[in-house]
C-alpha positions as CSV (number, residue, x, y, z in Angstrom):
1,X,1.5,-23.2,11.2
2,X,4.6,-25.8,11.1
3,X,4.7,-24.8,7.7
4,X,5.0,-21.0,8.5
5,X,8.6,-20.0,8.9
6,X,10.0,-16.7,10.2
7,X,11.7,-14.3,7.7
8,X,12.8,-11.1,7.6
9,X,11.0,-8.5,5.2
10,X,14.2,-8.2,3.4
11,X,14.6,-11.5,2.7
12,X,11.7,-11.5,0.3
13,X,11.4,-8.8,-1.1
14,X,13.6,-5.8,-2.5
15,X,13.0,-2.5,-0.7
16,X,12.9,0.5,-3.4
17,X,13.3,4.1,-2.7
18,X,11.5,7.0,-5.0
19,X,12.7,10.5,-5.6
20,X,11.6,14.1,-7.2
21,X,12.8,16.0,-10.3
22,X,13.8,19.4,-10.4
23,X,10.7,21.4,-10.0
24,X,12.6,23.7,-11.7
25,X,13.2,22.4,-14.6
26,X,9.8,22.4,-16.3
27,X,11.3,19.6,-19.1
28,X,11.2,17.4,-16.2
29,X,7.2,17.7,-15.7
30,X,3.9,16.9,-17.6
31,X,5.3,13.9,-19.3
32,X,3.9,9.9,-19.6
33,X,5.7,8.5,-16.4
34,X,3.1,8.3,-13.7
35,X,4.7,9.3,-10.4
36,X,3.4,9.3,-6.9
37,X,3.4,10.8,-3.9
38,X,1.9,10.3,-0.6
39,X,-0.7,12.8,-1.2
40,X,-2.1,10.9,-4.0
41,X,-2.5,8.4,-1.3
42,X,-4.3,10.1,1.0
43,X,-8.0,8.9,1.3
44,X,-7.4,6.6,-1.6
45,X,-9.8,4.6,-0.8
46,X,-8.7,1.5,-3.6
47,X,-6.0,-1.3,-4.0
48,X,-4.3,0.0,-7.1
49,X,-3.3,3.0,-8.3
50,X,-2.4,3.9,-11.5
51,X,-1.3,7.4,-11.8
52,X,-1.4,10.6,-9.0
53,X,-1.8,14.1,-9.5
54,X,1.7,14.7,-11.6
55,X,3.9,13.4,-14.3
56,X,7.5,13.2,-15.1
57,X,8.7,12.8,-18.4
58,X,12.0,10.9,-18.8
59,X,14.7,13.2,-18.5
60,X,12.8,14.1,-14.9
61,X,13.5,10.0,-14.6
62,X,16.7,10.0,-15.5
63,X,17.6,13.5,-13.5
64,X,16.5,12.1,-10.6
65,X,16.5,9.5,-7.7
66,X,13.7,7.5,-8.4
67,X,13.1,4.6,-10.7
68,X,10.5,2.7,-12.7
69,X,8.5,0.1,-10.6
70,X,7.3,-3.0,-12.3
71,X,3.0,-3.5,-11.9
72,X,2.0,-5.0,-8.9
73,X,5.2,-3.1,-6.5
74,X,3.2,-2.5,-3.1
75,X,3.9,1.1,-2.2
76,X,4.3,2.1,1.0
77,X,4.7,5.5,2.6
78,X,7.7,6.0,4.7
79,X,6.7,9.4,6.0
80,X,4.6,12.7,7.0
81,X,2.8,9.8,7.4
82,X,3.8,6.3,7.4
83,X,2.0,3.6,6.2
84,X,-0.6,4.8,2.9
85,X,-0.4,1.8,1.1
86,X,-1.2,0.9,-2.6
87,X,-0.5,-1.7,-5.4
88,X,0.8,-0.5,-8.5
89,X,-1.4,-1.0,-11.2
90,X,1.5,-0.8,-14.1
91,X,4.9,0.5,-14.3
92,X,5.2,4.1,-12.5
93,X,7.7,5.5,-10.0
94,X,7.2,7.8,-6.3
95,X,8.5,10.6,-4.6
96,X,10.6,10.4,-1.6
97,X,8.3,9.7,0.7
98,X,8.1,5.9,-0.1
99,X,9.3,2.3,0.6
100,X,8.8,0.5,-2.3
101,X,8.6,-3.5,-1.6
102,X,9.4,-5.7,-4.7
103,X,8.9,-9.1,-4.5
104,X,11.0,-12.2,-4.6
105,X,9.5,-15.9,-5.7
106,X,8.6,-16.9,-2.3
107,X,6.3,-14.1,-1.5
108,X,3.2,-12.9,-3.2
109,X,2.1,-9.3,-4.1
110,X,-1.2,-9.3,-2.7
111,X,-0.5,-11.4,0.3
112,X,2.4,-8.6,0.9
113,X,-0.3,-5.7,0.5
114,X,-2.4,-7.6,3.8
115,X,1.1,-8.2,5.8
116,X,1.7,-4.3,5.6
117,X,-1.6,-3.4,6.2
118,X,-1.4,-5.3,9.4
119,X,2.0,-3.9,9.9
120,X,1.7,-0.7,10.1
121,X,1.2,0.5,13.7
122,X,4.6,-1.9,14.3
123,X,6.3,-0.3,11.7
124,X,5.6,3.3,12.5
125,X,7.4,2.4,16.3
126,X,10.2,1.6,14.3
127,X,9.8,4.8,12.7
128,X,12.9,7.9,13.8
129,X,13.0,11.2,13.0
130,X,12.5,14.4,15.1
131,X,10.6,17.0,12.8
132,X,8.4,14.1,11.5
133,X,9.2,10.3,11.7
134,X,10.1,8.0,9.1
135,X,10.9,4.3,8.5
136,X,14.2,3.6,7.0
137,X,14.8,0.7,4.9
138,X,17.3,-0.3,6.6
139,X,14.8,-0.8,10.0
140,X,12.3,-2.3,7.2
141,X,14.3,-4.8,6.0
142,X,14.9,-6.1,9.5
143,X,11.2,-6.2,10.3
144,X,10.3,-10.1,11.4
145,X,7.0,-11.4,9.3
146,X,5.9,-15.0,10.2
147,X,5.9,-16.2,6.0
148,X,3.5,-19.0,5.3
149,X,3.7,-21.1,1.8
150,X,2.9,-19.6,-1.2
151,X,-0.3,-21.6,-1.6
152,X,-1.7,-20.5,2.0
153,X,-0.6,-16.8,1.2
154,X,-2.3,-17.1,-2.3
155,X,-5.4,-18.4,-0.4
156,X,-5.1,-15.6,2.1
157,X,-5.1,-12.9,0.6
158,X,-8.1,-14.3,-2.1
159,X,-10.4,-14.5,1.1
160,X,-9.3,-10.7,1.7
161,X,-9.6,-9.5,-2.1
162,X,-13.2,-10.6,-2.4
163,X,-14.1,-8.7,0.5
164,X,-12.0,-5.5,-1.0
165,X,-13.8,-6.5,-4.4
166,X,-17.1,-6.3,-3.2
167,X,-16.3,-3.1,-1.0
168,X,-14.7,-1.1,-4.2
169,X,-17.7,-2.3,-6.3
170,X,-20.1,-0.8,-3.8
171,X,-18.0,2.3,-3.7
172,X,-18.2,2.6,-7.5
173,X,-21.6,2.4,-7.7
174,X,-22.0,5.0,-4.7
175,X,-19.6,7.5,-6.7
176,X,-21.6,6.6,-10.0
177,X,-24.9,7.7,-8.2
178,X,-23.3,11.2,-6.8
179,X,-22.3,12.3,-10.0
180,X,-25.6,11.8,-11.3
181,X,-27.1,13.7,-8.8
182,X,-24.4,16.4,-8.9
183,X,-24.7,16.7,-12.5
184,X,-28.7,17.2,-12.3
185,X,-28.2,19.7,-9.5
186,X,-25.3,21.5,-11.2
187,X,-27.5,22.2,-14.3
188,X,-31.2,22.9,-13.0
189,X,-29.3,25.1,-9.7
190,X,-26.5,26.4,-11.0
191,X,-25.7,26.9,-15.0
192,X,-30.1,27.1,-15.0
193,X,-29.7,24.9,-18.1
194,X,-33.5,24.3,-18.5
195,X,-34.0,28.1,-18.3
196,X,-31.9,29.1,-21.2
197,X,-33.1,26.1,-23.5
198,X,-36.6,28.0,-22.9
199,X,-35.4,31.0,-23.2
200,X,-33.4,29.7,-26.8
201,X,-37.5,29.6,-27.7
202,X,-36.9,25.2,-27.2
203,X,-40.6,23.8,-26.6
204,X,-41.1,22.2,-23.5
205,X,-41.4,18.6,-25.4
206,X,-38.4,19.5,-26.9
207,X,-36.5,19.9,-23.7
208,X,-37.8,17.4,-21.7
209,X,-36.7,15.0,-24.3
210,X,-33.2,16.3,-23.8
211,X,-32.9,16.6,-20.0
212,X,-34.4,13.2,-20.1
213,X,-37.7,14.4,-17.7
214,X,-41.5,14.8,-17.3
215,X,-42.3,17.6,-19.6
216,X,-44.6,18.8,-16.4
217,X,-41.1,19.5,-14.6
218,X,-40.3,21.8,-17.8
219,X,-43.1,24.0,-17.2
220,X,-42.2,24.9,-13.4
221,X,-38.8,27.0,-15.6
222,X,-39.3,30.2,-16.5
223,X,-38.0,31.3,-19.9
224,X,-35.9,34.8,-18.8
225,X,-33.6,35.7,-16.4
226,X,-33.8,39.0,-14.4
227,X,-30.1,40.9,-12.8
228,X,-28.9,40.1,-9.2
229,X,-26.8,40.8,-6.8
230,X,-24.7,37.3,-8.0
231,X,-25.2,38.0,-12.0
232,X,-28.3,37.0,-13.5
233,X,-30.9,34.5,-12.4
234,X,-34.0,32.9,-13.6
235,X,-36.8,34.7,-13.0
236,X,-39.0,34.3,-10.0
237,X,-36.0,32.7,-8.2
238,X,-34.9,33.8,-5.4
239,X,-31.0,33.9,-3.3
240,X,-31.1,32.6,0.2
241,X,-28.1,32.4,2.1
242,X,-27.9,29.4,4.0
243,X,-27.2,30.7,7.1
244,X,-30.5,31.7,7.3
245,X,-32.1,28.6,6.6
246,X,-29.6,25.6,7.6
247,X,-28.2,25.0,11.0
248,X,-24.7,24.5,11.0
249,X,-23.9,22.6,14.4
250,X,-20.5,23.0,15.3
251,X,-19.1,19.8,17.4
252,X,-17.6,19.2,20.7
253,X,-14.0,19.2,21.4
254,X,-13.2,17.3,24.3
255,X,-9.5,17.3,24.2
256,X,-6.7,14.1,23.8
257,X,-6.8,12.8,27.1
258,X,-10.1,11.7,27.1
259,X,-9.7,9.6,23.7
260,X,-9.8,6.2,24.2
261,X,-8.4,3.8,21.2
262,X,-9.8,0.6,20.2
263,X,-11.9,-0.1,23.1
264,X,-12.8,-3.3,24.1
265,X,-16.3,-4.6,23.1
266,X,-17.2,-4.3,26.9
267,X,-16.2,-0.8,27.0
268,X,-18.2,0.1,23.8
269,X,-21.4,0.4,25.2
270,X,-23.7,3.4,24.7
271,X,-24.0,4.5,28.1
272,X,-20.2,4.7,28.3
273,X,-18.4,5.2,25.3
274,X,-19.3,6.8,21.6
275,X,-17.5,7.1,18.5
276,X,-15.4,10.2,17.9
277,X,-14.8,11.6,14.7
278,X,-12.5,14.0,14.1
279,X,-11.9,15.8,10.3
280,X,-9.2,13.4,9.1
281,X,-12.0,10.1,10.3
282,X,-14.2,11.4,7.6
283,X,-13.2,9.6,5.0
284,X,-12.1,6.6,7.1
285,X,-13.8,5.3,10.3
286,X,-13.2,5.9,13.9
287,X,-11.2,4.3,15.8
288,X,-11.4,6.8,18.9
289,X,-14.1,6.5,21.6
290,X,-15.0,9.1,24.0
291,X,-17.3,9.8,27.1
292,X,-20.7,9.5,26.3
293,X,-21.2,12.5,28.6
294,X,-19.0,14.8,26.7
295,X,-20.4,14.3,23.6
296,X,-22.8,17.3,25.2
297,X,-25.4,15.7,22.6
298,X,-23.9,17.0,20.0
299,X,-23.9,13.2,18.5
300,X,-24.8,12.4,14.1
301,X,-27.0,9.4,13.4
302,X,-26.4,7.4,9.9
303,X,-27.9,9.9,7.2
304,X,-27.1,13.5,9.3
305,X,-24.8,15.3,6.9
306,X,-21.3,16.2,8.3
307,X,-19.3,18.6,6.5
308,X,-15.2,19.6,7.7
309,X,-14.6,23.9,8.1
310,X,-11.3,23.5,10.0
311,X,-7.9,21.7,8.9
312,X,-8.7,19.6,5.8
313,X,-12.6,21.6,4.9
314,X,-15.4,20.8,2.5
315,X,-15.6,17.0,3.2
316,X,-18.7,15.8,3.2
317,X,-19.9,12.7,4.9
318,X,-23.5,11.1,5.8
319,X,-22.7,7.6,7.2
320,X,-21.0,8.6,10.4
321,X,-22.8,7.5,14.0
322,X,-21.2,9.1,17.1
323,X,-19.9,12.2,18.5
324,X,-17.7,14.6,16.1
325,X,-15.5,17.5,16.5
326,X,-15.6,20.9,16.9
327,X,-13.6,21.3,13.1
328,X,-16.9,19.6,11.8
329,X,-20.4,20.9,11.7
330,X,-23.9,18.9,11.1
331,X,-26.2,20.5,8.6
332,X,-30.0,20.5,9.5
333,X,-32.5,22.4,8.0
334,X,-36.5,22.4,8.3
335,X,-37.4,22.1,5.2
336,X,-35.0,20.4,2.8
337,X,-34.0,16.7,3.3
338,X,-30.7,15.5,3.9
339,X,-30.3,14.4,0.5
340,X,-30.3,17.7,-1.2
341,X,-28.5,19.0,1.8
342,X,-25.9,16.4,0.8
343,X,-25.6,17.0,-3.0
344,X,-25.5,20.7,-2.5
345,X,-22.7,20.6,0.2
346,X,-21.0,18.6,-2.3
347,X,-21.9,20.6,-5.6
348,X,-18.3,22.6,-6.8
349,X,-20.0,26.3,-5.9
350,X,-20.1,25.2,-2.4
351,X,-16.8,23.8,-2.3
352,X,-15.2,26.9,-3.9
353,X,-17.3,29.2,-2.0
354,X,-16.1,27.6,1.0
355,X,-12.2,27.0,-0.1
356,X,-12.6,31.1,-1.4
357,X,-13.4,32.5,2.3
358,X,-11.3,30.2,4.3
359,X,-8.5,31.8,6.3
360,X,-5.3,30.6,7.4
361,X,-2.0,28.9,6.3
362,X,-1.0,26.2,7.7
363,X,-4.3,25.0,8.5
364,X,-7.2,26.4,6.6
365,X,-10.4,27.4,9.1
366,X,-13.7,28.0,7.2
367,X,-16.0,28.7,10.2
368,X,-16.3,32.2,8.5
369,X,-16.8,30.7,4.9
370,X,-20.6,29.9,6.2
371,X,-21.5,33.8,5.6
372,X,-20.7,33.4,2.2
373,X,-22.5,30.3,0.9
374,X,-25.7,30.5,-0.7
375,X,-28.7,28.7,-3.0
376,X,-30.6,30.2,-5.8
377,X,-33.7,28.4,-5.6
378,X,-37.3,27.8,-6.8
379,X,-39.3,25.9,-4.1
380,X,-41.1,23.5,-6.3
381,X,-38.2,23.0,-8.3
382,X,-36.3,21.8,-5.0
383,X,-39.1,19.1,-4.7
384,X,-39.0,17.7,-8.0
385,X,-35.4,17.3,-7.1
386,X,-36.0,15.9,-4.0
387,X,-38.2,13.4,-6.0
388,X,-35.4,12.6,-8.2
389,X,-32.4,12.2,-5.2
390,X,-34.0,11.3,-2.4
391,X,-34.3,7.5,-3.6
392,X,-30.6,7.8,-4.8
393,X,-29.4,9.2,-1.3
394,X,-31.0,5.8,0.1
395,X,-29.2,4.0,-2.4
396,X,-25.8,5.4,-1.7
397,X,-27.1,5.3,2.5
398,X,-27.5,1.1,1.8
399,X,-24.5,0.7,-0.2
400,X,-22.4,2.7,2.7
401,X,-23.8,0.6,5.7
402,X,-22.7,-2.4,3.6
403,X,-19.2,-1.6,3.4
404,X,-18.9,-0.3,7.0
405,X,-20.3,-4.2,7.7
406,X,-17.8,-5.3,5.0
407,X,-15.1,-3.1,6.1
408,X,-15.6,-4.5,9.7
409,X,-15.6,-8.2,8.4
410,X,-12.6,-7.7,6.7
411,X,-10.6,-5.8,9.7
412,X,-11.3,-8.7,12.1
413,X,-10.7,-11.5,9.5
414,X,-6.8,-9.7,8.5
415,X,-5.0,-10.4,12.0
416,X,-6.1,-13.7,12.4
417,X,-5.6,-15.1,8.8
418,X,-2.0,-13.3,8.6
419,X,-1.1,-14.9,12.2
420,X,-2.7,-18.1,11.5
421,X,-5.5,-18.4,13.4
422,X,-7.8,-19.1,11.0
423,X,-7.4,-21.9,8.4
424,X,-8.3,-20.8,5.5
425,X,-9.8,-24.0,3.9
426,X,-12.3,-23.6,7.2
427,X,-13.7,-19.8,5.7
428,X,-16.3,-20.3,2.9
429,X,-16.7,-16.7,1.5
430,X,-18.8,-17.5,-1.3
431,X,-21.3,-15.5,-0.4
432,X,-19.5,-12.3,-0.9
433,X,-18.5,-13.6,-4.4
């Protein structure tokens, strides 16, 4: 630590605002000049980034506020909310709503990404603003880091990257596997694909050469379709609205002043306290603890199927243990497994059936969206997907408690190798490598 030496953010690195084109100016938009915004942010769930939602073109760079960033900038939200954070992957530019940090020979990119993600909850009480706070640049410049040598920070944030590695690899493999799924559901469930290559007059052989199965799968299809109240469907298939055959269990909302953050490992023990997951944790992890009592039992163990119907809806989650909120409901059903339940609440009819009945403005509420969804099915269909997904679910259910173990590892390593604690030549990671 005699090395280390105290610095002010500003000092080493260059602090970088963004801006927005004219949205009405359409010669502004749809160009090659990746631009972000914190929305592109939100849930982004990797270290770089290379492009968001929009485009400018360069007249909307030059007509504008915001500038190029070189690759590797670490962007950093500044507001509505502070501190999404991501490394730019090549040359782009932001909206308004960022802090760019540039940096200077005696600080390293990556090392700088693991300082800020540490930073944050100092940052945002540095944060003004009425309406919604933000961090000035000003108040970020003057934020003290402790700044150890470029070596140590190199080694730093190399112990931290292989854990992110490993984590991001995982997570690519787990978003490989839904898509399978998705896909396979999408075309026996939903465009009936099998049906209409029988009903083309395509031999079962034939088409269980192209869909890649057992040609004793083929045979369960029909070959026609017959008229519905939903347009046509294969025949011998029936609609079931799953309201009728899922129970949606709507969580508990036990109200602020009982949330506890961060809770010591003493407190955290299940006949006191249980994880609370409200609609923005689904996609993250808790860190809010509640009353065991108050849960009123209505608690999701690793592999129950969450899905969001107030606020942000349609997120889908099955690797949450603890109590959830009232904005969330649990998906059971008698007889279907969690895993189709999963890839159906994920499928894109569900989504848009569920977006397409939602009221509200402001926030979106779904609760009456759940009168609308619906399956066409085939029961022995179902199984032979169930055959197919159920070992993939189990996959993606391995792969997930993995991460949340190397998510953890990671969290508790950050503080104390950015303060020192921890020499790094004493961590042997290689395990992870």
């Amino acid at each position: 630590m005699s090395e280390w030496k105290e610095v002010k953010l500003g000092d080493v690195c260059e602090i970088v605002g963004g801006g927005t084109p004219s949205t009405k100016k359409p010669e502004y938009w749809n160009g090659d000049i990746s631009w972000i915004t914190p929305k592109d942010l939100s849930n982004y769930q990797k270290k770089y980034i290379f492009s968001g939602e929009r485009n400018i073109t360069e007249e909307g760079l030059k007509n504008s506020s915001t500038k190029i960033l070189p690759k590797g900038t670490i962007l950093f939200t500044s507001r509505a909310p502070i501190g999404y954070i991501a490394i730019a992957g090549k040359e782009l530019c932001t909206n308004q709503g960022f802090k760019s940090l540039i940096c200077k020979k005696e600080m390293y990119n990556q090392f700088l990404y693991y300082l800020m993600k540490y930073k944050t909850n100092e940052i945002i009480k540095l944060a003004n603003g009425s309406t919604f706070k933000e961090i000035s640049a000003t108040n970020l410049k003057k934020l003290s880091i402790n700044l150890p040598p470029l070596p140590i920070q190199k080694k730093i944030a190399d112990i931290l990257s292989v854990i992110d590695e490993k984590i991001e690899t995982l997570q690519n493999i787990n978003e490989t596997l839904e898509e399978m799924a998705k896909a396979i559901f999408k075309s026996w469930f939903v465009d009936f694909e099998i049906v209409k290559a029988k009903a083309s007059g395509k031999n079962d052989s034939e088409i269980a050469e192209e869909f890649g199965i057992n040609e004793e799968i083929v045979k369960l299809f029909p070959s026609e379709f017959i008229d519905s109240e939903i347009g046509e469907i294969p025949k011998g298939w029936e609609i079931v609205y799953l309201k009728d055959v899922f129970d949606f269990e709507r969580g508990v909302e036990p109200g602020s002043k009982f949330y506890i953050e961060n809770p010591t490992n003493y407190e955290i023990q299940k006949d006191k306290l249980i994880p609370f997951y409200r609609v923005k944790d689904l996609e993250t992890k808790a860190n809010i603890y509640i009353p065991n009592e108050i849960s009123k039992g209505k608690i999701s163990k690793f592999g129950d199927v969450l899905v969001s119907f107030d606020g942000t809806i349609g997120r889908v989650n099955a690797f949450l243990e603890g109590a959830y909120s009232s904005g969330i409901r649990k998906i059971k059903a008698t007889n279907y497994s969690n895993a189709f339940i999963y890839f159906l609440m994920k499928s894109d009819y569900i989504q848009d059936l569920i977006r397409k009945y939602a009221t509200g403005t402001t926030i979106l509420h779904a609760g009456k969206s759940i009168n609308y969804l619906y399956l066409v099915k085939n029961n022995k269909i179902i199984k032979e997907y169930e055959k197919i997904i159920i070992p993939i679910f189990k996959t993606i259910l391995s792969n997930a408690k993995q991460i949340q173990i190397l998510q953890n590892l990671r969290d508790t390593l950050l503080p104390k190798l950015i303060n020192g604690e921890i020499k790094v030549d004493e961590l042997d990671i290689r395990g992870l490598e």
